[in-house]
ZAVEX-582233 format. One record per residue: residue number from 1; residue in one letter; chain; x, z, y of N, C-alpha, C in turn. Coordinates in steps of 0.2 Angstrom, whole numbers, plus 2048, in hexadecimal, padded with zeros to 3 digits. Example, Ala and Ser with C-alpha at 12.3 -4.5 7.8 and 13.67 -1.06 7.14 Angstrom:
# ZAVEX-582233
r num=1; residu=A; chaine=A; n.px=842; n.pz=827; n.py=7E4; ca.px=83E; ca.pz=827; ca.py=7EA; c.px=842; c.pz=827; c.py=7F0
r num=2; residu=S; chaine=A; n.px=840; n.pz=823; n.py=7F5; ca.px=844; ca.pz=824; ca.py=7FB; c.px=840; c.pz=827; c.py=800
//
This chain:
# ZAVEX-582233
r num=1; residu=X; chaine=A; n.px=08A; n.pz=A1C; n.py=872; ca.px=084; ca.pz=A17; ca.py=871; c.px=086; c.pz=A12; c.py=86C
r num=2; residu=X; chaine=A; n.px=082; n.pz=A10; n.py=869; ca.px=085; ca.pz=A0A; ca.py=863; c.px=081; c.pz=A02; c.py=869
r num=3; residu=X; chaine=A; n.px=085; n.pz=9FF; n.py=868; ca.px=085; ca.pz=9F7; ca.py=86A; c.px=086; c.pz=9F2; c.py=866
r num=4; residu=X; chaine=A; n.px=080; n.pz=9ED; n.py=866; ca.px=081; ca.pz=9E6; ca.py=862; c.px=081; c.pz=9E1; c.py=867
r num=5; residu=X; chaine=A; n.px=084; n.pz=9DC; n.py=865; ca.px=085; ca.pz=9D5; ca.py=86A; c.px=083; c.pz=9D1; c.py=866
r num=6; residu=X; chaine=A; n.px=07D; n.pz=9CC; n.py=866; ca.px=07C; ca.pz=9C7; ca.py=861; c.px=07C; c.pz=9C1; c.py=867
r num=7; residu=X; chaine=A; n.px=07F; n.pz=9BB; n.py=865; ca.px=07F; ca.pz=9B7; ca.py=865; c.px=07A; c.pz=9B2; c.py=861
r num=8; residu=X; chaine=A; n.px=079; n.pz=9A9; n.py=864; ca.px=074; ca.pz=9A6; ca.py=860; c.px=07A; c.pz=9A6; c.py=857
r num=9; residu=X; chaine=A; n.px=07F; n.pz=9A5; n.py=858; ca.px=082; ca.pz=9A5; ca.py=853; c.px=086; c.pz=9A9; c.py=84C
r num=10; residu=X; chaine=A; n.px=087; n.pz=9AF; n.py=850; ca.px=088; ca.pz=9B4; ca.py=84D; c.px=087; c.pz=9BC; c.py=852
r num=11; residu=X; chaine=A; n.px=087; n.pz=9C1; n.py=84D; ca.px=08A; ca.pz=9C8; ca.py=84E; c.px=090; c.pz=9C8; c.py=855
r num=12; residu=X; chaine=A; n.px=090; n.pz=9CC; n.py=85B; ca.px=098; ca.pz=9C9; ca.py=85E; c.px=09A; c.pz=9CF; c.py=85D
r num=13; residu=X; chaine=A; n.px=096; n.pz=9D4; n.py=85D; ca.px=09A; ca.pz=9DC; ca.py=85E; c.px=092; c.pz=9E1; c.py=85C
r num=14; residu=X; chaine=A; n.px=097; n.pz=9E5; n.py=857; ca.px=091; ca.pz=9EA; ca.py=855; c.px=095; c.pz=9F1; c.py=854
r num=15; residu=X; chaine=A; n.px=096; n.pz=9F6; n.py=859; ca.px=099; ca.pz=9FE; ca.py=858; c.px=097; c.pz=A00; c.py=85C
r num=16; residu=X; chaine=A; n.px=099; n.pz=A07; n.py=85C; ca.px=097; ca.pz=A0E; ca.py=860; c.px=09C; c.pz=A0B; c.py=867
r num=17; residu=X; chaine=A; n.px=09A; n.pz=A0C; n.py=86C; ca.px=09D; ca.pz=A0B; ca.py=872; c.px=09D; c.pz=A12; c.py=87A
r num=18; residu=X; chaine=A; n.px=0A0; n.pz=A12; n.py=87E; ca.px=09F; ca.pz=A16; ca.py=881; c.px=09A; c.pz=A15; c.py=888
r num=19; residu=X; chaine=A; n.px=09A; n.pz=A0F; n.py=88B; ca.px=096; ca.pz=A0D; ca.py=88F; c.px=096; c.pz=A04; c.py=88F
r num=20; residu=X; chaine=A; n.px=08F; n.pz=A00; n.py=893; ca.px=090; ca.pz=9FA; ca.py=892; c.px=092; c.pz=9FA; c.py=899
r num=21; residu=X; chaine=A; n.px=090; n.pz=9F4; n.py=89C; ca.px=092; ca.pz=9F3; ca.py=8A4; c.px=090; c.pz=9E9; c.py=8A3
r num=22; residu=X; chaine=A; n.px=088; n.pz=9E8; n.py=8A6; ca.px=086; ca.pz=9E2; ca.py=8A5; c.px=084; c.pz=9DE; c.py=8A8
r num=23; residu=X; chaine=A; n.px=083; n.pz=9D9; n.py=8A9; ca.px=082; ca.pz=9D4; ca.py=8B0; c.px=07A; c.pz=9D3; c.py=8B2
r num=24; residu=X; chaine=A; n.px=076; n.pz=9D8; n.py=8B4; ca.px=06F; ca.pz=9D9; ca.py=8B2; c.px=06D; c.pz=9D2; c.py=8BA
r num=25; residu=X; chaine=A; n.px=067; n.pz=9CF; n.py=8BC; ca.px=065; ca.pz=9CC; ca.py=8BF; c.px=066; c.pz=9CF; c.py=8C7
r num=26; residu=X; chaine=A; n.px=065; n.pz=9D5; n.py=8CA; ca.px=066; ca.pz=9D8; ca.py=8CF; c.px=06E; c.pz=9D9; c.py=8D1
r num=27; residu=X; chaine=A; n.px=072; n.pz=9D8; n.py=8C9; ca.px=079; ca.pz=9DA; ca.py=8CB; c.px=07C; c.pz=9E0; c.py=8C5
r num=28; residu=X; chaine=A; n.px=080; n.pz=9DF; n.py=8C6; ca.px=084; ca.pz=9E6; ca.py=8BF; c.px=082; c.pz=9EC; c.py=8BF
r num=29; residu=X; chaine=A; n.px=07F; n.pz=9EF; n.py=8B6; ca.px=07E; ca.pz=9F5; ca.py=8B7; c.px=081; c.pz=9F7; c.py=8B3
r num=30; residu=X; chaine=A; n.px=082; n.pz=9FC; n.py=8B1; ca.px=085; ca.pz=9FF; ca.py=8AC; c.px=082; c.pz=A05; c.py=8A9
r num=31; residu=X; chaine=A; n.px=083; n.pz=A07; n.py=8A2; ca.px=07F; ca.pz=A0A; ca.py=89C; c.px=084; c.pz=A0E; c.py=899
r num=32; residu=X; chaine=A; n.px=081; n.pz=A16; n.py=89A; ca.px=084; ca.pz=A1C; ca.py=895; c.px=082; c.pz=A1C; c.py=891
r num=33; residu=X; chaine=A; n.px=084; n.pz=A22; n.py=88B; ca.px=07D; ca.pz=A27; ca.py=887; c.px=07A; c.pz=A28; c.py=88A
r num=34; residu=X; chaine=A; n.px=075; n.pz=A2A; n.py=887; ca.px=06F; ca.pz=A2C; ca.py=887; c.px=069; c.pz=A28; c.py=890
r num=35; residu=X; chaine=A; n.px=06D; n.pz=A23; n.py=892; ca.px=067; ca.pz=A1F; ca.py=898; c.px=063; c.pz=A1D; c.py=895
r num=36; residu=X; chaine=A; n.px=05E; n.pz=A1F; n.py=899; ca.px=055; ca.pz=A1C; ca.py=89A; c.px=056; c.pz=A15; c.py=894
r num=37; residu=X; chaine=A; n.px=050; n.pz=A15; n.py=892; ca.px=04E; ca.pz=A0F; ca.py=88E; c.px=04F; c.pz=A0A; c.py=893
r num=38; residu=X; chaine=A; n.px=052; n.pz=A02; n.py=890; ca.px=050; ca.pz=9FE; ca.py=89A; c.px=052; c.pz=9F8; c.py=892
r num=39; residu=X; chaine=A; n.px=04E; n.pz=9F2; n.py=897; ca.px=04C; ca.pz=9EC; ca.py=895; c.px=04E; c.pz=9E8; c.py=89C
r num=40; residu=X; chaine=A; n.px=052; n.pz=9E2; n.py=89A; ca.px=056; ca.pz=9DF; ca.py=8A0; c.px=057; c.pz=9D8; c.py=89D
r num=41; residu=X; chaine=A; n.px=055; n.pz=9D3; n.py=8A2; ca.px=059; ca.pz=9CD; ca.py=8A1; c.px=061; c.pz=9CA; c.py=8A2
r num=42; residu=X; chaine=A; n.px=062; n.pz=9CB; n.py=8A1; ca.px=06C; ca.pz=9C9; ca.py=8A4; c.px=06E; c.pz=9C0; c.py=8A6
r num=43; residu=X; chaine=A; n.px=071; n.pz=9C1; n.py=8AC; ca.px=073; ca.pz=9BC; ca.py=8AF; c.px=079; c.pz=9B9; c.py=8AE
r num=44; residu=X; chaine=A; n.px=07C; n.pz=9B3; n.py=8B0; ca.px=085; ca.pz=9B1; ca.py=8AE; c.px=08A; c.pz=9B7; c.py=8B1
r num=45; residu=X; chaine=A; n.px=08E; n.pz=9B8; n.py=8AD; ca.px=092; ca.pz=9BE; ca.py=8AE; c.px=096; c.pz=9C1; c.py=8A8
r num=46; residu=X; chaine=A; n.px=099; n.pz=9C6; n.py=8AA; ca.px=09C; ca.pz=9CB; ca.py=8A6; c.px=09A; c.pz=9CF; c.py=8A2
r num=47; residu=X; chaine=A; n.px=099; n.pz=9D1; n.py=89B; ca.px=097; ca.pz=9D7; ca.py=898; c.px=09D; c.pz=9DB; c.py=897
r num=48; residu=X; chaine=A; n.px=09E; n.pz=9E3; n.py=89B; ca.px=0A3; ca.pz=9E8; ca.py=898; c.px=0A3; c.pz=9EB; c.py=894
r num=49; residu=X; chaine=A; n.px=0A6; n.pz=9EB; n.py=88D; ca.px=0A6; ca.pz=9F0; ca.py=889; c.px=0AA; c.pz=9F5; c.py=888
r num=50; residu=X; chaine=A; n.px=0AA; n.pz=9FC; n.py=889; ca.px=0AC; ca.pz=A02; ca.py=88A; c.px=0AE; c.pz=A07; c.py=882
r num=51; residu=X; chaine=A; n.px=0B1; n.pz=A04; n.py=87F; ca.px=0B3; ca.pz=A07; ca.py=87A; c.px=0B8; c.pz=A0D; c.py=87A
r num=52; residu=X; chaine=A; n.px=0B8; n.pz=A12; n.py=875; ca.px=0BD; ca.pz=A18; ca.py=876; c.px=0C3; c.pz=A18; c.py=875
r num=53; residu=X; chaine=A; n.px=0C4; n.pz=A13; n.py=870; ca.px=0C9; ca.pz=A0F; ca.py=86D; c.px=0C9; c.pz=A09; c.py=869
r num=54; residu=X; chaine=A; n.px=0CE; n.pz=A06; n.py=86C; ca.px=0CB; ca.pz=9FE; ca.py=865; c.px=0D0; c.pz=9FF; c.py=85E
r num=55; residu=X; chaine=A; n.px=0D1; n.pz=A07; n.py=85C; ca.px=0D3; ca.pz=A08; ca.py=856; c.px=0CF; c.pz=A04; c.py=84E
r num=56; residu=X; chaine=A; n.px=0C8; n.pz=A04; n.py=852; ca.px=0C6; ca.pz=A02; ca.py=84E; c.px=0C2; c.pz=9FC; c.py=84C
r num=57; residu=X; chaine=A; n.px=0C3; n.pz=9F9; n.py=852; ca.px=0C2; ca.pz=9F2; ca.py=853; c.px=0C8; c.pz=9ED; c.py=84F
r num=58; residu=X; chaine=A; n.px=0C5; n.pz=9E8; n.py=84D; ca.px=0C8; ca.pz=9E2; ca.py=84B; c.px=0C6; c.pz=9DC; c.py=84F
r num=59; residu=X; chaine=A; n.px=0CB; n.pz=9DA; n.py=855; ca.px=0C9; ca.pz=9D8; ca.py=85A; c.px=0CA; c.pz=9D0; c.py=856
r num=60; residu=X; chaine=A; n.px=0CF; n.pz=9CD; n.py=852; ca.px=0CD; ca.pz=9C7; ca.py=84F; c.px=0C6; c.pz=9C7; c.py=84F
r num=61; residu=X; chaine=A; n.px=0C2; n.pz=9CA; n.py=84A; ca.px=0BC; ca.pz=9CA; ca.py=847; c.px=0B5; c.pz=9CB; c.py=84E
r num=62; residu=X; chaine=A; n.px=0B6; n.pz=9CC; n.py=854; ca.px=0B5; ca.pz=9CB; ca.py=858; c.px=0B4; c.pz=9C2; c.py=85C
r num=63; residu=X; chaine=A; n.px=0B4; n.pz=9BE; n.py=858; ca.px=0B3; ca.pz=9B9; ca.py=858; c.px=0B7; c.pz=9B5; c.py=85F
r num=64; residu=X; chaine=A; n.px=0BD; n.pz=9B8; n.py=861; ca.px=0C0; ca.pz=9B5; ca.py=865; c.px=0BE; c.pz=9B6; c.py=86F
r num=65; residu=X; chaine=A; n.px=0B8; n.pz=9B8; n.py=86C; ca.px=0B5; ca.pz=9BC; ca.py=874; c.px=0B6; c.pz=9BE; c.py=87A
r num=66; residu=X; chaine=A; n.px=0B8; n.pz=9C3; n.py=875; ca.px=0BA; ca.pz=9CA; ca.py=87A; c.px=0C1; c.pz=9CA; c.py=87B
r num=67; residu=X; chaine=A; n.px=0C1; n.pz=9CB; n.py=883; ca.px=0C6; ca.pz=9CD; ca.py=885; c.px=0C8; c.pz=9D4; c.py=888
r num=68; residu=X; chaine=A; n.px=0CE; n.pz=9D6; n.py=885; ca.px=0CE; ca.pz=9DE; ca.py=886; c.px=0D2; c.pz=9DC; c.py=88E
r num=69; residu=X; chaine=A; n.px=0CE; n.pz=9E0; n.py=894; ca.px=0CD; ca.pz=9E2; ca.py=89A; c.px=0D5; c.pz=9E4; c.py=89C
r num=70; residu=X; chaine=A; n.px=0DB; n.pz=9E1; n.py=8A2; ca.px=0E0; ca.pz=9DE; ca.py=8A4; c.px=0E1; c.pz=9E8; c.py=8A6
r num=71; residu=X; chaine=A; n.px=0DD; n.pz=9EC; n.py=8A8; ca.px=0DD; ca.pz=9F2; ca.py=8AE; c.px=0DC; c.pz=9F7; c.py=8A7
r num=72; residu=X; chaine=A; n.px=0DA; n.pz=9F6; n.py=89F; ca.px=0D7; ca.pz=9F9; ca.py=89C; c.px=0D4; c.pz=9F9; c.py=896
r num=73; residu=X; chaine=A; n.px=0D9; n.pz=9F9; n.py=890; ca.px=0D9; ca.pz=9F6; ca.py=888; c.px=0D4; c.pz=9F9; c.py=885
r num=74; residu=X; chaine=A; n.px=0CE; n.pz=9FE; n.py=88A; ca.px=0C9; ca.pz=A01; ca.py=886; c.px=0C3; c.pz=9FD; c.py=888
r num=75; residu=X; chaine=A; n.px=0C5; n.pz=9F9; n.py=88B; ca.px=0BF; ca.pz=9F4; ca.py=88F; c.px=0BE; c.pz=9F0; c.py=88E
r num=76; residu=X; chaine=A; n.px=0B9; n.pz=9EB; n.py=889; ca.px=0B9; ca.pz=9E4; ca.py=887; c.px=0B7; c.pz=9E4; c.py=88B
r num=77; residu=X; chaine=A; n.px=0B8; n.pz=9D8; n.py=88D; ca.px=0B3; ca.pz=9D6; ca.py=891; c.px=0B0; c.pz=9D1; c.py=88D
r num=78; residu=X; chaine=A; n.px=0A9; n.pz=9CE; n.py=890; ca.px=0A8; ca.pz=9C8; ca.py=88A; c.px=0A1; c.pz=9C4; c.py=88F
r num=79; residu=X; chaine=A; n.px=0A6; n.pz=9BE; n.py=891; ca.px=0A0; ca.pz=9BA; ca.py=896; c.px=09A; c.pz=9B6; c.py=893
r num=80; residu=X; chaine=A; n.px=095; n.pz=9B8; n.py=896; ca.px=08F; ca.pz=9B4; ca.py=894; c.px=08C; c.pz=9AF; c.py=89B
r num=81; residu=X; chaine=A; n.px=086; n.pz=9AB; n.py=898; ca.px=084; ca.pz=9A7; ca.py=89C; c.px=07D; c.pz=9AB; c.py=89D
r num=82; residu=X; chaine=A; n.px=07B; n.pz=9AF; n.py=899; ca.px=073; ca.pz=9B1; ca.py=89A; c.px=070; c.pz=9B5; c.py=893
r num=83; residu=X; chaine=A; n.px=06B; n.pz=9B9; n.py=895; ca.px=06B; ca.pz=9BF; ca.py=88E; c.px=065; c.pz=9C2; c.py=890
r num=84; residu=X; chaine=A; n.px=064; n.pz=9C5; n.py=88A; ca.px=05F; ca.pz=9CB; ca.py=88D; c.px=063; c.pz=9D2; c.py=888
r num=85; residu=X; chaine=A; n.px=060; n.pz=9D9; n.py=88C; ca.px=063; ca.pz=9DE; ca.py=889; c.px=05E; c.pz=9E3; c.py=888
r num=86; residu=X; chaine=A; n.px=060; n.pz=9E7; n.py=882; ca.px=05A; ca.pz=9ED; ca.py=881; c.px=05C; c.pz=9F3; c.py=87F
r num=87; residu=X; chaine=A; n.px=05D; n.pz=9F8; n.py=884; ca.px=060; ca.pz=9FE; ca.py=882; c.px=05A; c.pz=A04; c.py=87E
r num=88; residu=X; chaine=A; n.px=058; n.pz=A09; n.py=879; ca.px=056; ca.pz=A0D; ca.py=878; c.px=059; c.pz=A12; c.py=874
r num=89; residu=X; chaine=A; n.px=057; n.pz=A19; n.py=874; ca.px=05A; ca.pz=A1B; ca.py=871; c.px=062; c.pz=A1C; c.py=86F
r num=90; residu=X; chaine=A; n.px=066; n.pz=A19; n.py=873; ca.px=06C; ca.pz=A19; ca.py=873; c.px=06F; c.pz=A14; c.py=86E
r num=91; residu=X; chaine=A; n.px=06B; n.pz=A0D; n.py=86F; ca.px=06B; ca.pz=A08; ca.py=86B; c.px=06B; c.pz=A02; c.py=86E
r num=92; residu=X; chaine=A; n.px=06F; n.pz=9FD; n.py=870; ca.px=06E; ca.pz=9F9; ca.py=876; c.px=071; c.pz=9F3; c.py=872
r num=93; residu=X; chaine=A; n.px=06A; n.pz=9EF; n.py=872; ca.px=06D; ca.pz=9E6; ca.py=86E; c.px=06D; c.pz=9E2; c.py=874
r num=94; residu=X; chaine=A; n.px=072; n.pz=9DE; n.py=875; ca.px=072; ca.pz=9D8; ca.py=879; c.px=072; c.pz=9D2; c.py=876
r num=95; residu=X; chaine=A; n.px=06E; n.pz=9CE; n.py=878; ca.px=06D; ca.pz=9C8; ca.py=874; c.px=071; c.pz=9C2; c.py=87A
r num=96; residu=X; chaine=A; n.px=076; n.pz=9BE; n.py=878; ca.px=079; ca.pz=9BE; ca.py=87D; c.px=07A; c.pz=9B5; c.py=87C
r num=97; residu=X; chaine=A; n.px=07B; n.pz=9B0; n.py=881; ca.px=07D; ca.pz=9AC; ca.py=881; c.px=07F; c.pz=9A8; c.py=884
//
């Protein structure tokens, strides 16, 4: 599934990813390919990003963020205070801040 992160500021991350994992208001869900359309507000916490490799990531250019995951170098993490998210189509924007 492709994944964008906007902040009020910039772009924070935009590639194909393997699954998200977000701190939705009931508690953490997490998002394959091809899951159900879903609209969600997000509460303070962790966003996981599940990438295949960060071969091709430029993690400078990730604006200092993201921290790749202590148990798992495929695993960004990137805290937020509050966001909404929209998955469709295998297309999932976080608006995040």
């Amino acid at each position: 599934m492709f994944l964008e992160i906007v902040s009020p500021e910039a772009i924070l991350f935009s590639s194909e990813v393997d699954s998200i994992t977000v701190p939705g208001i009931d508690g953490d869900f997490q998002m394959l390919n091809n899951h159900a359309p879903i609209v969600s507000i997000l509460r303070e916490g962790v966003v996981k990003v599940h990438v295949h490799s960060q071969q091709h990531l430029e993690l400078d250019k990730l604006k200092g963020k993201f921290i790749p995951h202590s148990d798992d170098n495929n695993v960004l993490t990137l805290a937020i205070n509050s966001g909404t998210l929209e998955l469709k189509d295998n297309k999932a924007i976080i608006l995040a801040d």
